[in-house]
Structures are given as C-alpha cells and as structure tokens.
C-alpha positions in Angstrom: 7.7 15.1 -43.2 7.4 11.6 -41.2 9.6 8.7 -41.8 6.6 6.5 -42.2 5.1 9.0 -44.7 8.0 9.1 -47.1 8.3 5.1 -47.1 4.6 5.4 -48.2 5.5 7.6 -50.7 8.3 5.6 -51.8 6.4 2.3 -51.2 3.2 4.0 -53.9 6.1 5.5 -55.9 7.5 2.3 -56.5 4.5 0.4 -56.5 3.3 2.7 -59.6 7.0 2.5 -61.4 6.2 -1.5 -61.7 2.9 -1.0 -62.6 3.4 0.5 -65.3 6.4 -1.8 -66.0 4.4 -4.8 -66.1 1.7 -3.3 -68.5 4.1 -1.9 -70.7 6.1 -5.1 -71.2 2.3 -7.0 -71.8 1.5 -4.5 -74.5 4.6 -5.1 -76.3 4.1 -8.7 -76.4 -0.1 -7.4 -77.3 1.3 -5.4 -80.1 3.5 -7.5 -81.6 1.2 -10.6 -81.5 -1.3 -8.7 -84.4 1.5 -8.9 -87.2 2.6 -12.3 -86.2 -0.7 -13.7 -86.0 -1.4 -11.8 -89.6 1.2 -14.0 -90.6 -0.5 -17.4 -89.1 -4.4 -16.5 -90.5 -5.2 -18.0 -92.9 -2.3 -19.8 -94.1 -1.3 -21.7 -91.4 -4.2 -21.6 -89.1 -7.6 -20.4 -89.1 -8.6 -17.9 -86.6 -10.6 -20.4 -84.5 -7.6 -22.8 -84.7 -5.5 -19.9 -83.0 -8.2 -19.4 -80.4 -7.7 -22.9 -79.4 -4.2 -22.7 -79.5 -4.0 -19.4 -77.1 -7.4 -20.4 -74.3 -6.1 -24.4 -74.6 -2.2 -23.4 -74.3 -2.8 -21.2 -72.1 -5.0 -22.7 -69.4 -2.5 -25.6 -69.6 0.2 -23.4 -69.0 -1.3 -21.6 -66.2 -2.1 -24.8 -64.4 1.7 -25.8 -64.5 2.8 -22.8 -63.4 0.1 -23.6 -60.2 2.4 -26.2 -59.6 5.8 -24.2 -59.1 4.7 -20.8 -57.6 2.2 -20.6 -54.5 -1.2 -20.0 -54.8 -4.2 -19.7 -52.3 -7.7 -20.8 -52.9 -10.3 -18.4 -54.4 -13.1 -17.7 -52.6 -16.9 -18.9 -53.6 -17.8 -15.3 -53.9 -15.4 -14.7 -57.0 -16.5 -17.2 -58.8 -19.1 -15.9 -61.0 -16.6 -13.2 -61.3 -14.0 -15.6 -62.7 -17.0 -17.2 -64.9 -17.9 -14.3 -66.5 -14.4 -12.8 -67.1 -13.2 -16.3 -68.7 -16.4 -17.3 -70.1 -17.4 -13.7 -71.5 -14.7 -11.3 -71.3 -11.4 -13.6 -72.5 -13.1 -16.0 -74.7 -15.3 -13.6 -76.7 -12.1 -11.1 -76.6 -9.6 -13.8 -77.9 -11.9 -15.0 -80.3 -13.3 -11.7 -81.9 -9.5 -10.7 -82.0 -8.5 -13.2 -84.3 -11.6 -13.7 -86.6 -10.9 -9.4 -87.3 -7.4 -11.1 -88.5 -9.6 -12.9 -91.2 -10.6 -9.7 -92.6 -9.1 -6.5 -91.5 -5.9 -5.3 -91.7 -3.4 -5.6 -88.7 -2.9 -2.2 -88.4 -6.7 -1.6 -88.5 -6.9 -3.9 -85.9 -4.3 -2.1 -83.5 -6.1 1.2 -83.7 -9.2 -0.1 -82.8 -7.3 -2.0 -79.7 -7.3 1.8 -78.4 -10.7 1.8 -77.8 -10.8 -0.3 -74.1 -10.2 2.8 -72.3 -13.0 4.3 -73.6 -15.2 1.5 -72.6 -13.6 0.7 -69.4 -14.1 5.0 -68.3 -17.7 4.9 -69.8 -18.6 1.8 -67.7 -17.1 3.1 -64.6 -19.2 5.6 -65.1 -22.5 4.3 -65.8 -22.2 1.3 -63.8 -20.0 2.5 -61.0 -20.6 5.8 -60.4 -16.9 6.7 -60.8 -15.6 10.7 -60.9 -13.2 11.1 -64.1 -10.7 14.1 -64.1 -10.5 16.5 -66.7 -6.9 15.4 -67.5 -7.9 12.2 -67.7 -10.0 12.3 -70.3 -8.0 14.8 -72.2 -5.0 12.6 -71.6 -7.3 9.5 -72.8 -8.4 12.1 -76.6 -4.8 12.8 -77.2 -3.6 9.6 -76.9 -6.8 8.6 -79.4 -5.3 11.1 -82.0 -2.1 10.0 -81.9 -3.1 6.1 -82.3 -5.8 7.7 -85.6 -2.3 9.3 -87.1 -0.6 5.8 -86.7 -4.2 3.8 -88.6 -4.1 7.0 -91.5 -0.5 6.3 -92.4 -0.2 3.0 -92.4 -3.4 2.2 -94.0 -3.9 2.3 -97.7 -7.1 1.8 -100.2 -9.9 1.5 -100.3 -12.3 -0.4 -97.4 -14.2 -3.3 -98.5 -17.3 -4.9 -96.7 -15.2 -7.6 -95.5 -12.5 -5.2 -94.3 -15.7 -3.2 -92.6 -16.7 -6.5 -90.8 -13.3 -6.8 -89.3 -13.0 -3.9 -87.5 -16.8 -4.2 -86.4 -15.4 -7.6 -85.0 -12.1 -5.7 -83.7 -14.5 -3.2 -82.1 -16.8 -5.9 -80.5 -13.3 -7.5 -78.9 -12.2 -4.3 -77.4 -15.2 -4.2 -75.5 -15.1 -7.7 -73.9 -11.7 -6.8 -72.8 -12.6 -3.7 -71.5 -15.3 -5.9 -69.3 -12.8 -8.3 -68.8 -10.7 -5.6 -66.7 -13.9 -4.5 -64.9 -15.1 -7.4 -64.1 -12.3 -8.8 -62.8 -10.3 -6.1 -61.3 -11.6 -7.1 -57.2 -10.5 -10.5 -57.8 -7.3 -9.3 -59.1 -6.5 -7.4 -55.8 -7.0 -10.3 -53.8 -5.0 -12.9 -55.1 -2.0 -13.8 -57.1 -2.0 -14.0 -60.7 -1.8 -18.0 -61.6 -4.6 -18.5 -57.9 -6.9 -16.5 -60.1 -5.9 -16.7 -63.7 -6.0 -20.2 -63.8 -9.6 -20.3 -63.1 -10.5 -17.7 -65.3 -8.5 -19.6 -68.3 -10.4 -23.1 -67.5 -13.8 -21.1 -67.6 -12.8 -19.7 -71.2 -12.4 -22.9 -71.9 -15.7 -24.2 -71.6 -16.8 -22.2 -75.4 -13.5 -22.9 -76.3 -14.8 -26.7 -76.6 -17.1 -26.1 -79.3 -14.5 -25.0 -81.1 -12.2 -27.9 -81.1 -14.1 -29.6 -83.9 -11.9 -28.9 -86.9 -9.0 -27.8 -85.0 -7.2 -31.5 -86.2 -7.8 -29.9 -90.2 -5.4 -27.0 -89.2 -2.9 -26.7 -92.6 0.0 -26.2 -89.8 -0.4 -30.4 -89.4 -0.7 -31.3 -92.7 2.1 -29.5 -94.9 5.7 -30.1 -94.7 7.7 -29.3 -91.4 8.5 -25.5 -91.6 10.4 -23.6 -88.2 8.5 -20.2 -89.2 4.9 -21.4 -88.4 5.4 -22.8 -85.6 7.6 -20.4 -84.1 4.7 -18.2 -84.3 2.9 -20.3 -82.8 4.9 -20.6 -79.5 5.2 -16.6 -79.3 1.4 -16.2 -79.1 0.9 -18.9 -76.6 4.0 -18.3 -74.3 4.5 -14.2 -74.4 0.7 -12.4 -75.5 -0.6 -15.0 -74.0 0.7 -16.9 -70.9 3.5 -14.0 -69.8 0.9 -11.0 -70.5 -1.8 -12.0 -68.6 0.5 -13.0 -66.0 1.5 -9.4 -65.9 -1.5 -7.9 -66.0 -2.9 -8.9 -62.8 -0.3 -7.6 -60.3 0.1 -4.1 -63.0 -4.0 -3.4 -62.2 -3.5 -4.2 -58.9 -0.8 -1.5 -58.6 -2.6 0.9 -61.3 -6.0 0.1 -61.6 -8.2 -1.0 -64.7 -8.7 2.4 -66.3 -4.7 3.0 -66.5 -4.1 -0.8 -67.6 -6.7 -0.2 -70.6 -4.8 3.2 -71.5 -1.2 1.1 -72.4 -3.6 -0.3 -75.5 -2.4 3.2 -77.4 0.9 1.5 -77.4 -0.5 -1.1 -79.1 -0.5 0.5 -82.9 2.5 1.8 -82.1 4.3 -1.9 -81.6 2.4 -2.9 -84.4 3.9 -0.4 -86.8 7.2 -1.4 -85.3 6.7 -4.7 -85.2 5.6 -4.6 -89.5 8.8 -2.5 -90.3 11.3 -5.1 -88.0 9.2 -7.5 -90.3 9.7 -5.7 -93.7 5.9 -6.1 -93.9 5.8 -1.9 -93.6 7.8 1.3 -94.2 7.9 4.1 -91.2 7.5 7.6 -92.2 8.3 10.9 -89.7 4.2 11.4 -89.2 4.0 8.1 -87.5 6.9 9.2 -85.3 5.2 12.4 -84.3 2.3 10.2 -83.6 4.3 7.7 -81.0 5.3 11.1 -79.3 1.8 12.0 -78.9 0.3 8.5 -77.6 3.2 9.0 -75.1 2.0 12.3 -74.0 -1.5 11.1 -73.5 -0.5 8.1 -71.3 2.0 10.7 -69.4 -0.3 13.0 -69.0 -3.2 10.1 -68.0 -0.3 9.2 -65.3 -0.4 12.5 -63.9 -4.4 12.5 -63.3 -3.6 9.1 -61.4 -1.0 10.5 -59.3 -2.7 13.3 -58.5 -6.2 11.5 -57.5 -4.2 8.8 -55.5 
C-alpha cells in the first residue's frame, strides 16, 4: 500500500476517533442538562426564563469567545442558512425542550431525544435524495429499543394529558434539531465553530426577544441567595449550551449530520445516570442491558459509516 494512502487512512481514522469524541462528550453534557434543568422548572425558573438564559448566555458567550480564537467572515450565501438554523431550528428546539420540562417527565423527555436520527435519515431522504444502508438503519432500530427499555424502566404511572402534551412538545423539539443539523451541516464544513455559531446564536435571538418580558419575575431573583440554583444555572449555559455546540460543529464536520443525531440514544442513558448520581432514581440490571444495546446500535451505525466512506 502507498505511503500517502495509509496517512489518508490514518488522517480519516483519526479524524473519525475525534468525531466521535467531540459528540460524545456534547451528549453527556445533553443528557445530563434534562435532570438538572428538572430541578430549575418550575421552582426556580420557568421554562421560558431558561430559554433566555441558554439563547441570551449563549450568544453572549459565543461573541467573547470571537474575540480570543480566530474566525473568518461568513459568506452572504450562508446566511439564510444561519437564519433559519438559529431562528427555526435552535430557538424552536431550545424552547420546545424546556416547556416538555413543564410537563413531562425527564426521562420521557430523554427517550424521545432519540428520535433526531429518525428525522435527520427520513429528510435526507426525501429532500436529498440520500442512499441509507441496511446496517444503518438496523443499527439506527436497535439503538431505538434499547433507549424504549431505558423510558419503560424508569417510567412509572399512569400518563396524564399534561404528561401527553409534553412529550408531543419533546417530539416537536427533536425535529427542529434534527433540521437544525440539516440545515446547517454545509455551513458547518466551511467554517470554524464560534465564525458560524455565533451568527446562528444572535439569529435565535431575534424570538428570543419576545420572550424577555417576564424574564425580571424569575423566582431565582426574588428568594433568598441559595448556591444550588444557580449552580444549575451556570452548567446549562456554559457545558449543554456554550461547550456542546462548540463541539458539535467540528464532530459533523468529521462524521456527518446523520451520525451526530445517532449519539442522542446516549442521551437517556446519561439521564438515567445522571438521576441515580442525583438520588432522584434507582438503576436496575434491565437498564444496563439496555445501555449495552444503545451501544451496539451506535457501533454498529459506525460500521455502515466506515464502510460507505
């Protein structure tokens, strides 16, 4: 074999290994942000006040960060790109997300989080014209059945029609995100992640405004000083927020949208980790078996990848 071939080789090897890095460590912080902002909704914050606090915070943060680390200018092209993946796809996502913490249960909510590969295969079909391997998709349905094992053992009695309307609302969030991935995953292989993300954080912004209204009446401003809040608070803005979006640019731009939206099936699995660290859950050996199997799925999704690159 060539010398120039195996440094490709190495060079796709490696590029994959980070990838996959990146995503991983962003669906950590994902998956751990749905218990912590359970804690937040309603007591502290509303779920509106916590949209704010992650689209505000975050644009701000991705503006300083402009200052320190190089960037280049986008090009007029993107734009409407960057509009409709801030405007639609992050502020609708953010914002469905945490109004589903009004009524659902977390762990609801994490199961349901599965669901952007789904969307993001099906519209790379239909609006792409994009060839899906077998082993994709069966990679893709086992990870699905090992994320429904995690939702039936965690979950107990009986749904209510608010608990309904939360994971309608979680459901409608998974597929902005899903477009959020699509729509922007060109711009996201042409420039660096603060050139582009903090464009598409200023455009989510613009909704965002209309929501600022009774952000002052947050309870977290008007009770006595407590650590707990609002060290909640400065986990969802800095790490699911400002550090995982960060990382998700340069991890599609290694991987691609459709294996970025398969590391959500880690999400429940956080989440269940995430409740028991918290004493807010007990972990039994089924949702054990069930990890091992959203493993497989993603292994086995990896696989289809390597083989079609």
């Amino acid at each position: 074999m060539p010398l120039t071939d195996t440094k490709h080789d190495q060079g796709r090897l490696g590029g994959l290994l980070k990838g996959n890095l990146f995503i991983l460590i962003s669906t950590i912080f994902f998956g751990v942000n749905i218990p912590v902002a359970k804690i937040l909704i309603p007591e502290w914050i509303s779920s509106v006040d916590l949209t704010v606090i992650r689209l505000g915070g975050g644009c701000i943060l991705m503006w300083l960060a402009s200052i320190f680390i190089k960037t280049e200018p986008v090009a007029r092209h993107d734009y409407l790109r960057i509009f409709l993946g801030g405007a639609v796809g992050l502020f609708m996502f953010m914002y469905l997300f945490n109004l589903s913490l009004r009524y659902a249960d977390p762990i609801d909510v994490s199961i349901i989080m599965t669901f952007p590969p789904m969307f993001v295969i099906l519209i790379g079909i239909i609006f792409q014209h994009k060839r899906t391997s077998w082993l994709e998709i069966l990679g893709v349905a086992v990870g699905f059945v090992g994320a429904f094992l995690v939702i039936v053992t965690q979950h107990s009695g009986e749904k209510g029609s608010d608990n309904m309307l939360g994971d309608l609302l979680a459901l409608a969030s998974t597929l902005c995100y899903a477009f959020y991935l699509v729509i922007l995953e060109g711009p996201m292989h042409r420039y660096r992640p603060v050139s582009m993300l903090r464009w598409v954080f200023l455009m989510s912004c613009l909704p965002m405004l209309f929501l600022l209204p009774s952000f002052p009446e947050a309870p977290l401003f008007h009770r006595s000083f407590s650590w707990v809040p609002w060290a909640c608070v400065a986990f969802v803005l800095i790490c699911p927020t400002f550090l995982a979006y960060f990382l998700i640019n340069p991890a599609e731009k290694l991987i691609g949208s459709e294996l970025v939206s398969i590391y959500q099936y880690f999400v429940p699995v956080v989440a269940t980790i995430a409740s028991v660290v918290m004493g807010l859950a007990k972990i039994h050996w089924i949702q054990c078996l069930a990890m091992v199997i959203i493993v497989a799925g993603m292994l086995m999704t990896n696989k289809a990848k390597q083989r079609a690159s």
